[in-house]
N, C-alpha and C positions, 0 to 999 in steps of 0.2 A: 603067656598067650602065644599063641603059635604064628608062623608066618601066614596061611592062608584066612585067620579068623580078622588079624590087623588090615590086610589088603581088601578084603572084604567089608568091613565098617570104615574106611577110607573111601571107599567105592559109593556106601549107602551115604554117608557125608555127602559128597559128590554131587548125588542126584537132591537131595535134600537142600542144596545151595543152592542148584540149581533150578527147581522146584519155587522156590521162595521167591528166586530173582524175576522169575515168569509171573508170580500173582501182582510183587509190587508194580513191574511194568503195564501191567493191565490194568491194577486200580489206578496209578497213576494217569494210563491213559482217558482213564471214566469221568476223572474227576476234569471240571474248569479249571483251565489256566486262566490265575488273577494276577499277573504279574507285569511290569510294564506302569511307564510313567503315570502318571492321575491325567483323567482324561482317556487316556488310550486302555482302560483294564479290559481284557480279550477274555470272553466266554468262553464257552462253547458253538460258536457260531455257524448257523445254517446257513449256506448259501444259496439264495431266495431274484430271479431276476424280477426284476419292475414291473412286468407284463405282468409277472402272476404274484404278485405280493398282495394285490387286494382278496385274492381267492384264499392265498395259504393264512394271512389273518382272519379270515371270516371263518376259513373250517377247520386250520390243522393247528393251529397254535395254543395253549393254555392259558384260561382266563384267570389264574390267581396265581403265575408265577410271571418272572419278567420273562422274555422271549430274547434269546439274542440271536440277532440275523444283520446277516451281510447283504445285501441289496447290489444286485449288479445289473449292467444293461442300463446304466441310468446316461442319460445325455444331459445338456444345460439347459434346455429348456423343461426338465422337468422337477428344475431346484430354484427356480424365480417364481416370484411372486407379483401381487401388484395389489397391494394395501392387502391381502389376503396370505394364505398359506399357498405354498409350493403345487402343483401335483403331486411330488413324493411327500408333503405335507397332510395333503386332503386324504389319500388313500388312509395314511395312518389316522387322522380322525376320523373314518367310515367305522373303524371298529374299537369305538372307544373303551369295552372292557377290556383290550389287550394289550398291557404294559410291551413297550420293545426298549432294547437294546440295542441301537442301530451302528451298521458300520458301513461305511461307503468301499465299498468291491474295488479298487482299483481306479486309474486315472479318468477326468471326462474331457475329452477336449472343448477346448473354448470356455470353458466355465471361469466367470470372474464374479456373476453377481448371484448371492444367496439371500437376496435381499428377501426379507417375508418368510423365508424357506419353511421354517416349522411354526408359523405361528399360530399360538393356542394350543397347539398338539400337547393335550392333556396326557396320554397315551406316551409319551417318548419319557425313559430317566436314563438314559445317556448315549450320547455319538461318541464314535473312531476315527479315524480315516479322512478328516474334512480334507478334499486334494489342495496342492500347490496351487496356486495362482488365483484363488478368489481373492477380490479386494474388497469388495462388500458386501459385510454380515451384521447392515441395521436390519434393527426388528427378524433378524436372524432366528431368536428362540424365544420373542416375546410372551409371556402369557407361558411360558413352558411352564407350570406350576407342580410339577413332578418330576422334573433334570433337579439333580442331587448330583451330579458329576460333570463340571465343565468340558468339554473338549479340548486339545491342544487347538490353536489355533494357529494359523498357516499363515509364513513370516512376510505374504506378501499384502497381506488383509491391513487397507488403511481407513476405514470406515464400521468405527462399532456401536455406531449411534443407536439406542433402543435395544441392542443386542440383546442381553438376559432382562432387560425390564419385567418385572412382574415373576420372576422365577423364584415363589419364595420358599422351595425345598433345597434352592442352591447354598452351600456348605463355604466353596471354596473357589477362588475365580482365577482364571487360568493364567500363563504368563500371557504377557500381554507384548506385541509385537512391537516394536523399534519404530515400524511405518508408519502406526497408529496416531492418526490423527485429531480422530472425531470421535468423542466417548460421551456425548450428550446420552441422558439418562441409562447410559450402558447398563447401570446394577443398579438402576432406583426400586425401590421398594424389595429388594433382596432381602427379607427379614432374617433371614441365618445365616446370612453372610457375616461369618467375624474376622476375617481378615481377608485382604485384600492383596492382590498382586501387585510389584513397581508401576507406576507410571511412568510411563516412558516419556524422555525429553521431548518427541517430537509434537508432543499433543496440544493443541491448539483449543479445544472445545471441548471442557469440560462441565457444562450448565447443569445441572441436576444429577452428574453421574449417581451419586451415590446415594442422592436424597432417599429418605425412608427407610434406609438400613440400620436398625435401631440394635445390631449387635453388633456393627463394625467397631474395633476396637482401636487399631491401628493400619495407616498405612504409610507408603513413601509414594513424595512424588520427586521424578526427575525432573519434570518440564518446569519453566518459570512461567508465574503469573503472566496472564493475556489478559490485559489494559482494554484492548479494543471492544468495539460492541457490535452486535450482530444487526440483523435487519429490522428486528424487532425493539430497536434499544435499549438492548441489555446486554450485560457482562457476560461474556461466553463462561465464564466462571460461578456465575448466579446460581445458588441455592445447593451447590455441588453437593456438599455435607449437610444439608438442613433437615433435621429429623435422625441426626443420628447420633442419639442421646448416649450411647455407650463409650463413645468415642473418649481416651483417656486422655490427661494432660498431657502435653506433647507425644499425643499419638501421629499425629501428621507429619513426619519428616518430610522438610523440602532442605531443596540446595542453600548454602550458608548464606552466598548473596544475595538470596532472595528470599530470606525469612523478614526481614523487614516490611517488604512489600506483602509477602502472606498476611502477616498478623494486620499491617495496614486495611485490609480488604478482608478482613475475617468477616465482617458480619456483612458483608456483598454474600459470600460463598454460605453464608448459614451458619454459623459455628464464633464460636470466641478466641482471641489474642492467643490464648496460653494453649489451646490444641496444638499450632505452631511450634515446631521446636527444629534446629538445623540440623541436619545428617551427619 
């Protein structure tokens, strides 16, 4: 084979690698990126401001796929509630055949409470982006009964009372923040919930968290039993596990010192002696 025929099919080599390297970079570009912690998995996402998110889901979005869009221009008053859904709440209920994928655009100043934020939003299966510095996220995605992907939640958030209640495509429940103090019925009636995140030591109120989770199988808790009783007279730990029938023999891990007291008080919390077992 001669010198100009080798340099020549080196050359067509060449463009042919080069060629290749161009289509994978473009399909790769085409396709969603699903990569990134649970909770946070990133679409393809639209960036969509507030003002005109009630327009782009009535006219440009797709009603039999999920939509993933980014929401920016949002401020705090329009992620409170008040026994109701948020404004960025309601808008997403106006157009309830359009599943979203929502991601919060960047920082909002002042935002601490999300209290109500998505409630009932039939319409939402999963958030991104919840910003730094909320502290309360009751009734945060109550009634979400199509969230299938918890959120990360934001390490400054001490209030998750009613939080996922009623979310019963929820899968998997997120780590849960150190601050966390109030988990009253956080994942009651969660029915695909089978396992569950630590409970963190600092939690004080846990009354029905996990009632009606009839797949939970195991979880751990950090915090020690809470003796004291609320306004209502009852055990802040009342009925926490009652209805969740799956639960295995010592699937409940608590701290050693305080397995005595667990199993003492099992049937306050709903559940039997031997669910108990030490960490």
């Amino acid at each position: 084979m001669n010198t100009d025929t080798i340099r020549m099919r080196k050359f067509f080599n060449r463009i042919t690698v080069a060629v290749l390297a161009v289509i994978v970079s473009l399909l790769c570009t085409a396709c969603p990126q699903n990569g990134g912690a649970p909770g946070n998995n990133t679409g393809s996402y639209t960036q969509v401001p507030f003002a005109q998110l009630d327009d782009y889901l009535k006219t440009k979005v797709s009603a039999s796929t999920v939509n993933y869009i980014e929401v920016t221009g949002l401020k705090k008053e329009d992620l409170g509630g008040l026994m109701e859904a948020s404004p960025l709440g309601k808008t997403l209920k106006a157009s309830p055949s359009k599943k979203v994928a929502l991601k919060f655009g960047g920082t909002i100043a002042g935002l601490t409470d999300m209290y109500s934020c998505f409630r009932e939003c039939e319409t939402l299966v999963q958030v991104s982006g919840i910003p730094e510095g909320v502290t309360d996220m009751s009734f945060c995605f109550n009634d979400c009964t199509n969230l299938t992907q918890a959120p990360v939640i934001p390490a400054s958030v001490t209030d998750m009372s009613f939080c996922f209640n009623d979310c019963t495509n929820l899968t998997q429940a997120p780590v849960i923040p150190t601050s966390v103090t109030d988990m009253r019925f956080c994942f009651s009636d969660c029915t695909k919930l089978t396992q569950a995140s630590v409970i963190p030591v600092n939690v004080t109120n846990m009354r029905n968290c996990f009632s009606g989770c009839t797949s939970l199988k195991t979880i751990v808790l950090k915090c020690n039993y809470n003796p004291e009783l609320d306004e209502d007279n009852d055990s802040y730990f009342k009925d926490a596990f009652a209805g969740c029938t799956a639960l295995t023999a010592g699937g409940i891990k608590v701290p050693a010192g305080q397995l005595a007291t667990y199993q003492a008080n099992a049937a306050v919390m709903g559940v039997t002696a031997d669910k108990f077992a030490a960490e």
